[in-house]
C-alpha positions in Angstrom: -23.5 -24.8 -23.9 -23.0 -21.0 -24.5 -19.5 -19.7 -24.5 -18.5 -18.0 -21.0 -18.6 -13.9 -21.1 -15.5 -12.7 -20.9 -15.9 -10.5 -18.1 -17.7 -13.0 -15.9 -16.5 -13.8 -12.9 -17.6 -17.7 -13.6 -15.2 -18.1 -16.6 -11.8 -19.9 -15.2 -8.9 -18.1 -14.6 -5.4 -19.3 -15.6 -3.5 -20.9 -12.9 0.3 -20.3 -14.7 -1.2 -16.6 -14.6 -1.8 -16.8 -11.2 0.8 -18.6 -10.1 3.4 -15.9 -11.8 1.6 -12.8 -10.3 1.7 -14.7 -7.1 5.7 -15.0 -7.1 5.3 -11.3 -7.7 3.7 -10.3 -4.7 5.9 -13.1 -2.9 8.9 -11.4 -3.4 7.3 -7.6 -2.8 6.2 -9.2 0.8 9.8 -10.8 1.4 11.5 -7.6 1.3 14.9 -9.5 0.6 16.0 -11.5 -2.3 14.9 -15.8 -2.5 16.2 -19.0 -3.5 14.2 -20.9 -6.1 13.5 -23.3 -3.2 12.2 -21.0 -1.0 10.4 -19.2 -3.2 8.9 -23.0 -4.5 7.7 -24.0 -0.9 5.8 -20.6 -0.3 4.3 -20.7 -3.5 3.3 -24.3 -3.0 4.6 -26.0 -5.7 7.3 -28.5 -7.3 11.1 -26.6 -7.7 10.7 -26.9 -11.6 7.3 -25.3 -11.5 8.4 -22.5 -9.9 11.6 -22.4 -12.1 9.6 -22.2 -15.6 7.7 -19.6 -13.8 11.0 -17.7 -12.7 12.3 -17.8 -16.4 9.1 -16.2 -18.4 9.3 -13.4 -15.1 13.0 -12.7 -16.3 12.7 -12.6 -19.9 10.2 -9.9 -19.3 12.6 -8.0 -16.5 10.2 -8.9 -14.0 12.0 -10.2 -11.8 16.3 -10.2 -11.7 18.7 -13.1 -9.6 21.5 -11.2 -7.6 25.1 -12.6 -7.7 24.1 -15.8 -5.8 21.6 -16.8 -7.8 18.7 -15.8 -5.2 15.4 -13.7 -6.9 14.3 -10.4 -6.0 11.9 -8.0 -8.3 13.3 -6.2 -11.6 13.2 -2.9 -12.2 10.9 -3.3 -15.3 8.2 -3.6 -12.4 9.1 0.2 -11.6 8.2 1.3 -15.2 5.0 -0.5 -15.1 4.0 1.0 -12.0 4.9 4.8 -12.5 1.8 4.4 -14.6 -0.6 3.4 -12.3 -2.8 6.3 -11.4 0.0 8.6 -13.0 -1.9 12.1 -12.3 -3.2 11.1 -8.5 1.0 10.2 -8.0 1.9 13.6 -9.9 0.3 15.6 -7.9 0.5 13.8 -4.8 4.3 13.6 -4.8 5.4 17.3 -3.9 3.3 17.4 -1.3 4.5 14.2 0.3 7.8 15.3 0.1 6.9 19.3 1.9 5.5 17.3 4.5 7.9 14.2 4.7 10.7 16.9 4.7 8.6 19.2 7.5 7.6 16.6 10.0 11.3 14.5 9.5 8.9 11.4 8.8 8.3 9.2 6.1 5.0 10.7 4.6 3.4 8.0 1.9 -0.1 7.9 -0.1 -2.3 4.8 0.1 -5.3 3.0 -1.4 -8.1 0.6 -0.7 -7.8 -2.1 -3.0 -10.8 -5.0 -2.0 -10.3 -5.8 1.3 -6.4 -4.1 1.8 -4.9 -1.3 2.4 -2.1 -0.7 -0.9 1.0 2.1 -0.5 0.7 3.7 -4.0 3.1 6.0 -3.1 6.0 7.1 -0.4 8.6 10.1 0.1 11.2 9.6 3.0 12.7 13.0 4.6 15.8 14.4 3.1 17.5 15.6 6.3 16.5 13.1 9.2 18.9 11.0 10.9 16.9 7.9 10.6 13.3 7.5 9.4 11.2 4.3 8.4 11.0 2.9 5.0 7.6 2.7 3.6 7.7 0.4 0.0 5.3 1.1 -2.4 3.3 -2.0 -3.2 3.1 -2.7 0.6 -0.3 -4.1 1.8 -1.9 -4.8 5.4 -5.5 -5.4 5.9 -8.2 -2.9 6.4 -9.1 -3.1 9.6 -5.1 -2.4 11.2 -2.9 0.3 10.9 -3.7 4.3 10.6 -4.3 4.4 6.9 -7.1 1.7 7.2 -8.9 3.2 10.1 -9.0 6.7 7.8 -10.2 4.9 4.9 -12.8 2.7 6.7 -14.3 5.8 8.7 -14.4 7.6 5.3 -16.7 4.8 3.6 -19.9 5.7 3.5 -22.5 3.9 6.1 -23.2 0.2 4.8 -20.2 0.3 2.0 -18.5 -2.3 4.3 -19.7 -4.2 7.5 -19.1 -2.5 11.2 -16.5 -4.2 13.2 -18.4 -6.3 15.9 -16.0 -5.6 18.3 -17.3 -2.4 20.6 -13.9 -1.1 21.0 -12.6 -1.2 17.6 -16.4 0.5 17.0 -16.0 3.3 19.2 -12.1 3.8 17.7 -13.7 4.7 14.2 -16.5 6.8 15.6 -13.5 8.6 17.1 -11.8 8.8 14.0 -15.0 10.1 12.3 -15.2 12.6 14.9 -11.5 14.2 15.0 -11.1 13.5 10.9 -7.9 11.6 11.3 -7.2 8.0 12.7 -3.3 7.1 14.7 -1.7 3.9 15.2 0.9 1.8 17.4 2.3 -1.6 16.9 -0.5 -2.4 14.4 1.3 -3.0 11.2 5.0 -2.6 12.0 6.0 -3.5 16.2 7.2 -0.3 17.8 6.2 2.2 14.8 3.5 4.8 14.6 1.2 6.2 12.5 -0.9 9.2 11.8 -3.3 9.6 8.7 -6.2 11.6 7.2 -8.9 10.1 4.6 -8.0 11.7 1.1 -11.3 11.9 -1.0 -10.2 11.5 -4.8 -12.7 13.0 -7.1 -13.3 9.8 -9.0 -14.5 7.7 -5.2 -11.8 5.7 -5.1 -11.3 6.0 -1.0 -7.7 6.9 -0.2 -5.4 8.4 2.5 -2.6 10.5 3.2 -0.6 9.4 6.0 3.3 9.6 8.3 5.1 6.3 9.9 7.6 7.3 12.1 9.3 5.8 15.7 8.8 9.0 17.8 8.4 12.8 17.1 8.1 15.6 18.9 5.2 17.0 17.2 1.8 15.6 18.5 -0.9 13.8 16.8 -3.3 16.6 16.2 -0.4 19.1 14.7 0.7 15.8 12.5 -3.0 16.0 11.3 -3.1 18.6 10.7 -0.2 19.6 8.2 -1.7 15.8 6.7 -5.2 17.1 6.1 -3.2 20.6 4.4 -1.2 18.4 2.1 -4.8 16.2 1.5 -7.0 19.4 0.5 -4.0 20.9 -1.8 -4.1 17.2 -3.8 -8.3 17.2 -4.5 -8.4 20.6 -5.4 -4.9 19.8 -8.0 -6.8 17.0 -9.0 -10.3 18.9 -9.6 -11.9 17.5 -6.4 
């Protein structure tokens, strides 16, 4: 029998791989540190799996245990990740922070990665008195939350399937309409969101967008310093 391609999606995958990049995104989604146990039962597997796992993740400062032993992610992870899409982040940030620091909001760039909605990157205002906190790393599905409706109104027709639902249909044809897509409740109870599609020159569908509890600006003016800040990223970028 000939030797599975390398690239092909038939050929098995690892499961200890797997398993270790699933405590990963286990720990981003926990958003506070874990007990081998807990982290054991959410992975699904026997305490000592999960500890062997643990201790290749720390000798490679991927992950770190706190004074009481519990896990949370290492700071290696933040070297490995200022290099993902390095120039889009570059050029991205100053204009997240003019506009975090002009609308008092947290102002933050995401992606579309397969079916979910990925914050590459985020900038919180210098000066406001309280603001939300927007990780990187953070993921939602598609169809929720402001950055997902800009995305999926930005994809061209047929890229990915219509919602059936005529309401949710009608939102994006809004969205389409007006150029920029709001949310409440949708991804974070009692915050909202405002964003614009940012169209990178090499496809990859993205958008700029706020979070924020209240504000006195209203959605359209929030758009539109967002679209500014979108348009002064493509054309930095060559778009």
């Amino acid at each position: 029998m000939p030797a599975a391609d390398e690239g092909s999606t038939a050929a098995p995958h690892s499961q200890t791989l797997s398993r270790g990049i699933r405590i990963l995104e286990i720990l981003a989604d926990a958003r506070e540190p874990l007990s081998i146990d807990e982290l054991a039962q959410r992975l699904g597997v026997h305490r000592s799996v999960a500890y062997r796992l643990l201790r290749t993740l720390e000798h490679h400062r991927l992950t770190v245990r706190d004074p009481r032993g519990r896990i949370t992610l290492g700071a290696r992870l933040a070297a490995l990740a200022a290099g993902v899409a390095h120039d889009l982040q570059a050029e991205a940030l100053p204009e997240l922070t003019s506009a975090a620091n002009e609308l008092a909001m947290t102002c933050f760039l995401a992606v579309l990665d397969a079916d979910e909605i990925v914050t590459l990157t985020s900038v919180e205002p210098r000066h406001a008195v309280a603001s939300v906190a927007q990780r990187p790393g953070t993921r939602h599905p598609m169809g929720i939350g402001a950055p997902g409706k800009a995305i999926l109104a930005s994809l061209p027709p047929g890229e990915v399937p219509e919602p059936t639902d005529a309401v949710r249909r009608a939102e994006l044809d809004e969205v389409r309409r007006r150029g920029w897509a709001i949310s409440h409740d949708e991804v974070i109870p009692g915050v909202r969101s405002t964003a614009v599609p940012l169209r990178l020159p090499n496809g990859q569908p993205a958008a700029l967008a706020v979070v924020y509890v209240s504000s006195p600006h209203p959605d359209a003016e929030i758009a539109e310093r967002l679209t500014a800040a979108s348009t002064s990223i493509r054309e930095a970028l060559g778009g």
